[in-house]
N, C-alpha and C positions, 0 to 999 in steps of 0.2 A: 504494500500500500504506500501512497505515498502522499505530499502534503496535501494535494489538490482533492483526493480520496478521503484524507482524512477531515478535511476541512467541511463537506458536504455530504456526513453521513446522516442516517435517517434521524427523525429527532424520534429521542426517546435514546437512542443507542450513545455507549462510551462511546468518544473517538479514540483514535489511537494516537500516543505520540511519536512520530513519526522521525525524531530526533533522540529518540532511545532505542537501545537494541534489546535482544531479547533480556541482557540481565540487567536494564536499567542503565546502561552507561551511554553516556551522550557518544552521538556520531550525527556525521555528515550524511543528509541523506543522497541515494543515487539517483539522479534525476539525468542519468546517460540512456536510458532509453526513452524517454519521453522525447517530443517532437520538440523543433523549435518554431516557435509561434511568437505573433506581435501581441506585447501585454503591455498591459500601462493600467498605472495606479496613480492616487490622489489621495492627499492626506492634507490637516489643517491642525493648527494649533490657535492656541488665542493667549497673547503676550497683554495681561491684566495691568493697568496703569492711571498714573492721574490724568485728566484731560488735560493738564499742559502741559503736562510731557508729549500727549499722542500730537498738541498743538505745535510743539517744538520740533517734535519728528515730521511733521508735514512739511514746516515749515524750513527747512533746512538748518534749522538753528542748533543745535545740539552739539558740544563743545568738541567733544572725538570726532565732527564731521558728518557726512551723508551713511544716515544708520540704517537707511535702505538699500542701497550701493551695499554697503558690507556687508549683510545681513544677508540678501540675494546671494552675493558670492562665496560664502560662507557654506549656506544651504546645498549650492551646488557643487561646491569642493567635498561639502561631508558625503554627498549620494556616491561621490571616485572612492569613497574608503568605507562603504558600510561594512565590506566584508571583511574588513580586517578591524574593526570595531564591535560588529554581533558577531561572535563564535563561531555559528553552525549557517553562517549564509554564504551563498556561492558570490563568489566575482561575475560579476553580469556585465557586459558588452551594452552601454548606455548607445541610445538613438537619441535621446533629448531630454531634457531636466529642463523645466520653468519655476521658480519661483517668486510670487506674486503676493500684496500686500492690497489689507482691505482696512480701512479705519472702521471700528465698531465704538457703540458707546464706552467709553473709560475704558479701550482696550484697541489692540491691532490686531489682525487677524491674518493667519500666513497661510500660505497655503502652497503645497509642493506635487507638480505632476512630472513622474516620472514615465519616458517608453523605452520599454528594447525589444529586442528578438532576442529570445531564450528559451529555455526547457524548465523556466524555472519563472516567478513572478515579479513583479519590485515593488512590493506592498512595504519594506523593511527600508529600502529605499526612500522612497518618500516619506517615511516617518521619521527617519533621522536625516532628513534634508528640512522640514520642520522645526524637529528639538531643537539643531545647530542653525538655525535661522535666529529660534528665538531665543534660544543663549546668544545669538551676538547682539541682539535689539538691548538686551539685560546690560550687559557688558557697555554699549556703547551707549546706556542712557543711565547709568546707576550712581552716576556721580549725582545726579537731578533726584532721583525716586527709586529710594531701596527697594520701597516695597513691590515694587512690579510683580506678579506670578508669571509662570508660563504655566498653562496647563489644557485640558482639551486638548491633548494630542490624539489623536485618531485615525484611521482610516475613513474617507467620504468614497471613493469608488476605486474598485478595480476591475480589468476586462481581458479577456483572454485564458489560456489554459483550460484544462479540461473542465474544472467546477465551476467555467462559466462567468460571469456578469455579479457584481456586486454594487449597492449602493447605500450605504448607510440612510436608513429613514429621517425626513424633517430635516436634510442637508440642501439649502439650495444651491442654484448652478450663480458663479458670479458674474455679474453684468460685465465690471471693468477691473483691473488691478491695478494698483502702482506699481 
């Protein structure tokens, strides 16, 4: 079985973890017979803040400089190393990575789509092209406002592979980014 198998078993049933072998000790799963297919995921975080700070970051005011610039570049630098950051995920051959910013009430909203061709999916991807967005927004706005959160890290959709189509419910599509 494998992740896509285990990911989409009937409900009611254990799944299986697919990164344990039989005596319980982590491994890499083999995902060498599976096809390679175009996948792409999307994920969002929400970086919690004063409104003048989110004012300051709009406004390009913010003492470290452009914390959208860095923040972007950040996000897409982390997606070139997830696999040497999460343990058990495979090195994936990236097609595109966007990272895009949304202003919300008292808060910025990130959000990271990732595509490739692979045998495998980039749902891990875009969730640590996220976290490392919004640790650099932290980072580059914490002289201003300690208390920022990041948190709402998530999966919003992914597509391709054998289990098919996902979209987290009450997630909308975004109009425009920064």
């Amino acid at each position: 079985m494998n992740d896509e198998q285990a990911e989409s078993k009937p409900e009611g049933e254990v799944p299986v973890l697919t990164h344990l072998d039989a005596l319980g000790r982590a491994r890499m799963v083999d995902v060498g017979g599976k096809d390679v297919t175009r996948r792409r995921a999307a994920a969002r975080c929400r970086v919690t803040m004063h409104a003048e700070t989110l004012q300051m970051i709009l406004a390009g005011g913010m003492p470290k400089g452009d914390v959208l610039a860095a923040a972007r570049l950040a996000g897409i630098m982390a997606v070139k190393r997830t696999a040497e950051l999460i343990p058990l995920c495979h090195p994936l051959p990236l097609d595109s990575v966007e990272v895009g910013f949304r202003p919300a009430a008292g808060a910025l909203e990130v959000e990271a789509v990732v595509s490739v061709s692979a045998r495998t999916g980039a749902e891990m991807e875009a969730l640590t092209a996220v976290a490392v967005a919004g640790l650099t927004v932290y980072d580059m706005c914490k002289a201003v406002d300690r208390g920022m959160s990041i948190d709402a890290v998530r999966l919003v959709t992914k597509s391709g592979g054998r289990s098919g189509d996902y979209r987290r419910e009450g997630e909308e599509q975004w109009p425009h980014k920064l």
